[in-house]
DSSP file (Angstrom, degrees, kcal/mol; ACC not computed):
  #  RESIDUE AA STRUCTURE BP1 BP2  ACC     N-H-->O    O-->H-N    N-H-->O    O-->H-N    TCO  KAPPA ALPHA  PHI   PSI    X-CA   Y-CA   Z-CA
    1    1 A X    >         0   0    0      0, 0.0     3,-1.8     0, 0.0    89,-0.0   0.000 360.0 360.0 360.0 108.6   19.4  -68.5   -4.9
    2    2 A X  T 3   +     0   0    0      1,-0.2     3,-0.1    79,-0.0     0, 0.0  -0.264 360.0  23.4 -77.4 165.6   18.1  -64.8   -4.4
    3    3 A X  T 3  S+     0   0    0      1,-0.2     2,-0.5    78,-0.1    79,-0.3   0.823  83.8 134.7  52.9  27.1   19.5  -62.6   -1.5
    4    4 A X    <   -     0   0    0     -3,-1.8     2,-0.3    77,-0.1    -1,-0.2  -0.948  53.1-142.7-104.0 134.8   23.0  -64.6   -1.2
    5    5 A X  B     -A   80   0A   0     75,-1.3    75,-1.2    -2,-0.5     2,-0.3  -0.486  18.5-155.1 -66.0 113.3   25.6  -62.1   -1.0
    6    6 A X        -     0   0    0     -2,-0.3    11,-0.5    73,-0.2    73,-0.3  -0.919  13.6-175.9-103.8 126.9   28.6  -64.0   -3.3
    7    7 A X  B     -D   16   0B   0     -2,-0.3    71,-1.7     9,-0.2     2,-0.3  -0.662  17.5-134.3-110.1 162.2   32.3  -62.8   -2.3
    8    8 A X  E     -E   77   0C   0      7,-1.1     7,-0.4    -2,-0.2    69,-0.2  -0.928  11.3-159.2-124.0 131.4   35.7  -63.9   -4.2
    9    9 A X  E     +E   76   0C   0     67,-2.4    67,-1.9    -2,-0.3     5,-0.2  -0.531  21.9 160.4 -88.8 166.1   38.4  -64.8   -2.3
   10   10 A X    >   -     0   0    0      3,-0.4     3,-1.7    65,-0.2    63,-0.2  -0.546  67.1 -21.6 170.1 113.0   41.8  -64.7   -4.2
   11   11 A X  T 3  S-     0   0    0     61,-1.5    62,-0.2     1,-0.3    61,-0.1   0.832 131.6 -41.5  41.1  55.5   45.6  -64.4   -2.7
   12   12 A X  T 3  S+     0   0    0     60,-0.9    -1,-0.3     1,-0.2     2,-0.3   0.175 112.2 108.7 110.4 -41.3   44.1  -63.1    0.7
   13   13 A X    <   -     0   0    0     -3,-1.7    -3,-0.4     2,-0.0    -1,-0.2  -0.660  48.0-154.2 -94.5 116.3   41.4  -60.7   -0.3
   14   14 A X        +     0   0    0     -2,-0.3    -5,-0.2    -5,-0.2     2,-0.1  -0.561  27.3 159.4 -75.0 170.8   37.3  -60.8    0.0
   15   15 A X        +     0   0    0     -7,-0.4    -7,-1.1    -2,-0.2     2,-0.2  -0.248   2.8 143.3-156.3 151.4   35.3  -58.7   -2.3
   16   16 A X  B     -D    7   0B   0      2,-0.2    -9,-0.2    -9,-0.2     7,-0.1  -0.447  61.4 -82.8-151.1-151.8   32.2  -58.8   -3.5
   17   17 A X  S    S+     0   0    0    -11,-0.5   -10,-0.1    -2,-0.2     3,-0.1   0.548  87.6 103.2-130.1 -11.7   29.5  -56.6   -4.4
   18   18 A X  S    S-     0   0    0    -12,-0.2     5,-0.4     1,-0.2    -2,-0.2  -0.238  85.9 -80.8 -20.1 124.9   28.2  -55.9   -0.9
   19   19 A X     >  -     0   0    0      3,-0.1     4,-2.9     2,-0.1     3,-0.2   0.055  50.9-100.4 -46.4 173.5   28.7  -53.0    1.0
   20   20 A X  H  > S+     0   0    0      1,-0.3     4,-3.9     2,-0.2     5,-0.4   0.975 119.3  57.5 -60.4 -55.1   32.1  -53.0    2.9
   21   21 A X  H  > S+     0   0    0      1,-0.3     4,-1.9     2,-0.2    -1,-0.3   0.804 108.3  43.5 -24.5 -55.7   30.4  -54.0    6.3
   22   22 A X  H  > S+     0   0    0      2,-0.2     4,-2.6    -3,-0.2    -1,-0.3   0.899 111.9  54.4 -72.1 -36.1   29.1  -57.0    4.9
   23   23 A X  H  X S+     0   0    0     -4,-2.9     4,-4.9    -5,-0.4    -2,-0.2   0.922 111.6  45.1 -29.8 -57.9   32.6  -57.6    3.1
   24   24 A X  H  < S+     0   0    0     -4,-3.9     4,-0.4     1,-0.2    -1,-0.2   0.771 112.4  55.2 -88.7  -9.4   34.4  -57.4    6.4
   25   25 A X  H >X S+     0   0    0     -4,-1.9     3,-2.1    -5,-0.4     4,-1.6   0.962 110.4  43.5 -58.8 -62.5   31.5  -59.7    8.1
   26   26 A X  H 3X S+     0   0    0     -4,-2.6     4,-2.6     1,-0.3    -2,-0.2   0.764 115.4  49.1 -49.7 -41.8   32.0  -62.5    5.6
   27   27 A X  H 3X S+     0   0    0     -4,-4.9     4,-0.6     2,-0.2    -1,-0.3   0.548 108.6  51.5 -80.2  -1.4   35.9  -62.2    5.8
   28   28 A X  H <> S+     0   0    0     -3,-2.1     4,-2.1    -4,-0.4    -2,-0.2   0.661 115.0  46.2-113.0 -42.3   36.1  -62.3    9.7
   29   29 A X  H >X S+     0   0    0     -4,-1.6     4,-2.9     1,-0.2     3,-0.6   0.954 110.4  49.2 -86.2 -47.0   34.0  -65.3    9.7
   30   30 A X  H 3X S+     0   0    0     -4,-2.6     4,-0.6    -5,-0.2    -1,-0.2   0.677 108.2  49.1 -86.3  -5.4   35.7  -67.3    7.0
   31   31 A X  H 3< S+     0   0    0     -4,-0.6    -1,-0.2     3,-0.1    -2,-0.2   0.678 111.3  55.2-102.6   8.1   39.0  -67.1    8.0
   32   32 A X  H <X S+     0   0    0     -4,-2.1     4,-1.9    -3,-0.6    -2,-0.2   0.894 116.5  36.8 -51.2 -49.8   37.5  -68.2   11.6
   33   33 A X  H  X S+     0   0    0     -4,-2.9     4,-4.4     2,-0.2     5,-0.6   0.986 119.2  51.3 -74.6 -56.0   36.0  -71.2   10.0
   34   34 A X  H  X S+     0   0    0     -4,-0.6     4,-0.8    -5,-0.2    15,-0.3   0.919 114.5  45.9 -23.0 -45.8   39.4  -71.6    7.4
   35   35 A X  H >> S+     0   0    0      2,-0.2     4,-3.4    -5,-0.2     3,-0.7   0.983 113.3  45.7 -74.2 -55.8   41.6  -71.4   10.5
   36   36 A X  H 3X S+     0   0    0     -4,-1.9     4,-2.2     1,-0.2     5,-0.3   0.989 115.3  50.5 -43.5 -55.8   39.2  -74.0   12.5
   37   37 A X  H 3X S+     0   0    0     -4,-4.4     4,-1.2    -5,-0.2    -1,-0.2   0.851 109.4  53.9 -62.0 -12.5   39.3  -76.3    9.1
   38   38 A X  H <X S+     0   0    0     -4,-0.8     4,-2.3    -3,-0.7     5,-0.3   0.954 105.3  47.7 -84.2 -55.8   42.9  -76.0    9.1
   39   39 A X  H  < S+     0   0    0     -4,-3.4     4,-0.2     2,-0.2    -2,-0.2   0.575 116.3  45.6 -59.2  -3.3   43.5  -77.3   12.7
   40   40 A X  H  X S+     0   0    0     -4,-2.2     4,-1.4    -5,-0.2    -1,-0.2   0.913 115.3  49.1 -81.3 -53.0   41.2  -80.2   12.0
   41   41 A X  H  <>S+     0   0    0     -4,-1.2     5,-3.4    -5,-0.3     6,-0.5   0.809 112.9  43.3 -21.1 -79.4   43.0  -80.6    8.8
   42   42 A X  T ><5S+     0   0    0     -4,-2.3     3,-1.5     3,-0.2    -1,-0.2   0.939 117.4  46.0 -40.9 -53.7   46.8  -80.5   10.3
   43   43 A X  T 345S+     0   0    0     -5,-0.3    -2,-0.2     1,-0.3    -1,-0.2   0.879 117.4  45.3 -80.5 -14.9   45.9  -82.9   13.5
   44   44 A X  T 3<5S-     0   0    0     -4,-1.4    -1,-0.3    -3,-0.3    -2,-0.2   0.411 110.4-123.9-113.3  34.5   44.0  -85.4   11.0
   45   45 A X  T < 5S+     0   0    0     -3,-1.5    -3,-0.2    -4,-0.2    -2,-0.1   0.845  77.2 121.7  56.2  39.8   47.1  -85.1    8.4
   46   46 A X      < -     0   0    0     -5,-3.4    -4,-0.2    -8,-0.2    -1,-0.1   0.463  61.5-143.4 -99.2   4.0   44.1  -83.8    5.4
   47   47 A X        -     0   0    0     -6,-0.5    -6,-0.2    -9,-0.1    -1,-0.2   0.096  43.6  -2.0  56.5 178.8   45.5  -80.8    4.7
   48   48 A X  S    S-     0   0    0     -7,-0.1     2,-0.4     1,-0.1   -10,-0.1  -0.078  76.4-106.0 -35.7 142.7   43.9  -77.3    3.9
   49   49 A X        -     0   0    0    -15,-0.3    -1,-0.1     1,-0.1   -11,-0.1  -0.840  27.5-174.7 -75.6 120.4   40.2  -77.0    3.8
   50   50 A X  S    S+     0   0    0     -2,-0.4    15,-1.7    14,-0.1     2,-0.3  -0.006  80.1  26.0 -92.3  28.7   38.3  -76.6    0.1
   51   51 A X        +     0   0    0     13,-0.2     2,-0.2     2,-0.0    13,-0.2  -0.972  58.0 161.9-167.2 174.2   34.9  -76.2    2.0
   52   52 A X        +     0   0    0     -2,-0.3    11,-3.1    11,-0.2     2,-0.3  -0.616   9.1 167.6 161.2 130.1   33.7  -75.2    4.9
   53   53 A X  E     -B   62   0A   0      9,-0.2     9,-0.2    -2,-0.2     2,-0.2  -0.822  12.1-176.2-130.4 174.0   30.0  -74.0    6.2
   54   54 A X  E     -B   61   0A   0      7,-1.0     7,-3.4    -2,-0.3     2,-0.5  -0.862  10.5-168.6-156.0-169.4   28.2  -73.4    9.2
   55   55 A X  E     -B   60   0A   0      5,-0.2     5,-0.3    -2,-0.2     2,-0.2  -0.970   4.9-179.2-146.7 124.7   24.3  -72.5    9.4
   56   56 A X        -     0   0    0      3,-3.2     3,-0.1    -2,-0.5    -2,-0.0  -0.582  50.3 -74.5-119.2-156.2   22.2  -71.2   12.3
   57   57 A X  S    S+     0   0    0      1,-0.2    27,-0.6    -2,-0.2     3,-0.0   0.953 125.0   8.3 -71.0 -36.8   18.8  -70.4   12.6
   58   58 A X  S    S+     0   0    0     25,-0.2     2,-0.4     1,-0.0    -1,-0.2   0.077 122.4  63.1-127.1  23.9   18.7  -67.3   10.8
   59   59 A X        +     0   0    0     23,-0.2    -3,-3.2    -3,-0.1     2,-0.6  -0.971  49.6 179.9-141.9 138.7   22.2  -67.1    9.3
   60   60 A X  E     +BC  55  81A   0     21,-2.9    21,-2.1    -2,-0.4     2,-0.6  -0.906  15.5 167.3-136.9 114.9   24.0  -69.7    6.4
   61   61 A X  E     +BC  54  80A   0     -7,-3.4    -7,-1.0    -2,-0.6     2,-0.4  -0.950   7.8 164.7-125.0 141.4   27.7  -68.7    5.4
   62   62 A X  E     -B   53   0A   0     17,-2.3     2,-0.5    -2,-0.6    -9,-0.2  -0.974  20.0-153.3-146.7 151.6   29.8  -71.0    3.6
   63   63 A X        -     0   0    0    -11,-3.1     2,-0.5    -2,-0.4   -11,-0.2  -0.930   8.5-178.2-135.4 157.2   33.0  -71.2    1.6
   64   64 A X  B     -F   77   0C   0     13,-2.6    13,-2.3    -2,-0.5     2,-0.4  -0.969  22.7-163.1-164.1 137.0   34.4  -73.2   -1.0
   65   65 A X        +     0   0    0    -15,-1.7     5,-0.2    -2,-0.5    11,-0.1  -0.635  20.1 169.4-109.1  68.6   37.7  -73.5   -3.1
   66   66 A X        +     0   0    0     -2,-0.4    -1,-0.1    28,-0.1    10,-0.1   0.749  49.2 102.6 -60.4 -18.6   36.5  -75.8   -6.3
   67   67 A X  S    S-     0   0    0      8,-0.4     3,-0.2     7,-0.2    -2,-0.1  -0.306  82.1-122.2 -69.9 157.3   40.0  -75.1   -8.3
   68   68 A X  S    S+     0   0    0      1,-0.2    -1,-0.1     2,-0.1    -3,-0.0   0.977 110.4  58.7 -55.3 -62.8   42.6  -78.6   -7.9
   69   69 A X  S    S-     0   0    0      1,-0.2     2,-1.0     2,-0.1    -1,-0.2   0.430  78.6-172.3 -79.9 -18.8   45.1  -76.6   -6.4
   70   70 A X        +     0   0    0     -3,-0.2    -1,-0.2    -5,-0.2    -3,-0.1   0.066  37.5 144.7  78.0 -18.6   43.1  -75.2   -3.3
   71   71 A X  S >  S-     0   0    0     -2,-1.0     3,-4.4     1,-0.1   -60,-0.2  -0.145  71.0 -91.9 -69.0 137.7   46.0  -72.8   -2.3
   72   72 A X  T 3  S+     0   0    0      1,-0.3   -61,-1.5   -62,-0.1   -60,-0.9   0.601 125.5  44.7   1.8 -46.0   46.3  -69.4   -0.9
   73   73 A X  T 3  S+     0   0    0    -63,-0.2     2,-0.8   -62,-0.2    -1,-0.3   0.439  86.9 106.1-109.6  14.8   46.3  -67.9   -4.6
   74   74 A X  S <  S-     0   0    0     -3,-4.4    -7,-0.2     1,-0.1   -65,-0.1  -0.746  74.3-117.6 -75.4  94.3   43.7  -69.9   -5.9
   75   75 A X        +     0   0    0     -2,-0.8    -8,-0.4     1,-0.1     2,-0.3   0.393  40.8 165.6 -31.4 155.6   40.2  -68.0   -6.5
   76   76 A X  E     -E    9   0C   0    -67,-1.9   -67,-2.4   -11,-0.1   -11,-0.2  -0.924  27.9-121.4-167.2 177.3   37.1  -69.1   -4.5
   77   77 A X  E     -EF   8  64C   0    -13,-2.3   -13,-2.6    -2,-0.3     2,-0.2  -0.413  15.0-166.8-107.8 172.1   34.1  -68.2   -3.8
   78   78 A X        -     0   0    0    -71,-1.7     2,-0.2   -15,-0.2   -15,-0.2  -0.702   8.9-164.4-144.5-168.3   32.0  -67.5   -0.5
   79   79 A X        -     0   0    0    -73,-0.3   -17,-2.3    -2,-0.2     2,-0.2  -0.785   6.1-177.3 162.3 127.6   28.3  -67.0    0.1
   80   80 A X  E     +AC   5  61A   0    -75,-1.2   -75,-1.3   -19,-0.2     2,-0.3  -0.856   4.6 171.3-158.5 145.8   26.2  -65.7    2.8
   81   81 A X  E     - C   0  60A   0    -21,-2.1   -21,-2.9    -2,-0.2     2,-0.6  -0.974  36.0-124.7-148.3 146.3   22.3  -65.3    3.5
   82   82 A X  S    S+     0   0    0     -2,-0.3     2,-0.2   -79,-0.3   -23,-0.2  -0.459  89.7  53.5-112.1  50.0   20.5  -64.4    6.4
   83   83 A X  S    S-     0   0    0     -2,-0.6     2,-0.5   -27,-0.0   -25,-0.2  -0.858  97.4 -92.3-150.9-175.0   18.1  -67.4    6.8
   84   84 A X        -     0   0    0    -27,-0.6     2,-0.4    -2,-0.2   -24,-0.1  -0.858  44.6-173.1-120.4 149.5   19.2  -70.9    6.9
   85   85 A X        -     0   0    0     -2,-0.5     5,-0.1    -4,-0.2    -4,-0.0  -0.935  39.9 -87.8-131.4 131.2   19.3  -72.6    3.6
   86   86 A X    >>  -     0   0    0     -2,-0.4     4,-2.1     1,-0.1     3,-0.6   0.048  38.0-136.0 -27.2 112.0   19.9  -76.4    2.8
   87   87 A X  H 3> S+     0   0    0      1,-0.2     4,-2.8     2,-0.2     5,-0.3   0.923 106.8  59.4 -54.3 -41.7   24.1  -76.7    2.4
   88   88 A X  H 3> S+     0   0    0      2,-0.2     4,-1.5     1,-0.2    -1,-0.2   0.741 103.9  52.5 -13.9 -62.9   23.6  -78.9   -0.7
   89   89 A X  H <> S+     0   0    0     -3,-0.6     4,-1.9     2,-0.2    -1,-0.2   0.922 111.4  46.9 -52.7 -69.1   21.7  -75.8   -2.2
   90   90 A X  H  X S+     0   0    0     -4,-2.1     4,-2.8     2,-0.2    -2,-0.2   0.793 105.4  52.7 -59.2 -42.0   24.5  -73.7   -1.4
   91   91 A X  H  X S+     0   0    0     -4,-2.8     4,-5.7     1,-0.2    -2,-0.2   0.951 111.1  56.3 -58.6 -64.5   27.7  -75.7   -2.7
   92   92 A X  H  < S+     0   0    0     -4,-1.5    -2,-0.2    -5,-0.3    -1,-0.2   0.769 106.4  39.5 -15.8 -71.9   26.0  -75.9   -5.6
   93   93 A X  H >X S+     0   0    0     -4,-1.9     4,-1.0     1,-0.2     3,-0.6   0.706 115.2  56.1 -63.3 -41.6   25.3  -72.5   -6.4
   94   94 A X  H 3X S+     0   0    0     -4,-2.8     4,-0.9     1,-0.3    -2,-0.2   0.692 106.0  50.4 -89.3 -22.2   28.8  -71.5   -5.2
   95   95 A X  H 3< S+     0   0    0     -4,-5.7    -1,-0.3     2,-0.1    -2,-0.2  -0.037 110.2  47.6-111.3  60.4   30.5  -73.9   -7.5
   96   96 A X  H <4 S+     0   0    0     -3,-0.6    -2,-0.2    -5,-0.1    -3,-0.2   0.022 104.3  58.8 -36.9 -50.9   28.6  -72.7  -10.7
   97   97 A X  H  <        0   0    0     -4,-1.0    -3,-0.2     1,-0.2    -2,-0.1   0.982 360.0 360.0 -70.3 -45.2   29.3  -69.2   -9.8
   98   98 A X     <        0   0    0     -4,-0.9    -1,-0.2   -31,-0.0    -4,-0.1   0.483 360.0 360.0 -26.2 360.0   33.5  -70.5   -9.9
């Protein structure tokens, strides 16, 4: 998928190959949506989230934990691209890249 910007999460930490700015977009955002997927997660007894998107018109960010164990020190990957792109598309790509 050209132009998305791929981060690894891992025991806390973004980085990717983006400048820092884009880094500290991508992490601001995914541990708003992480924190949101957790409080759905808690009140409907599912645990942690191993996904998580959202998409607007001209922005698509997603993240996704593919390893069994899903936990804090488990790699995963992230993804973000400044148009909005099919989620399907995007899962995909981002677990391949894992």
């Amino acid at each position: 998928m050209p132009d998305l910007q791929v981060f690894t999460m891992n025991a806390g930490r973004v980085e990717g190959d983006a400048g820092q700015a884009e880094v500290d977009h991508f992490a601001a955002d995914f541990q708003g949506l992480r924190h949101f997927g957790a409080k759905i997660g808690a009140t409907l007894e599912l645990g942690e989230p191993w996904f998580g998107a959202y998409r607007e018109a001209d922005d698509t960010l997603m993240f996704v934990y593919p390893s069994a164990g899903m936990g804090p020190d488990d790699p995963g990957k992230g993804g973000m691209i400044s148009k909005r792109v099919p989620l399907f598309e995007m899962i995909e790509t981002l677990s391949q890249e894992a």
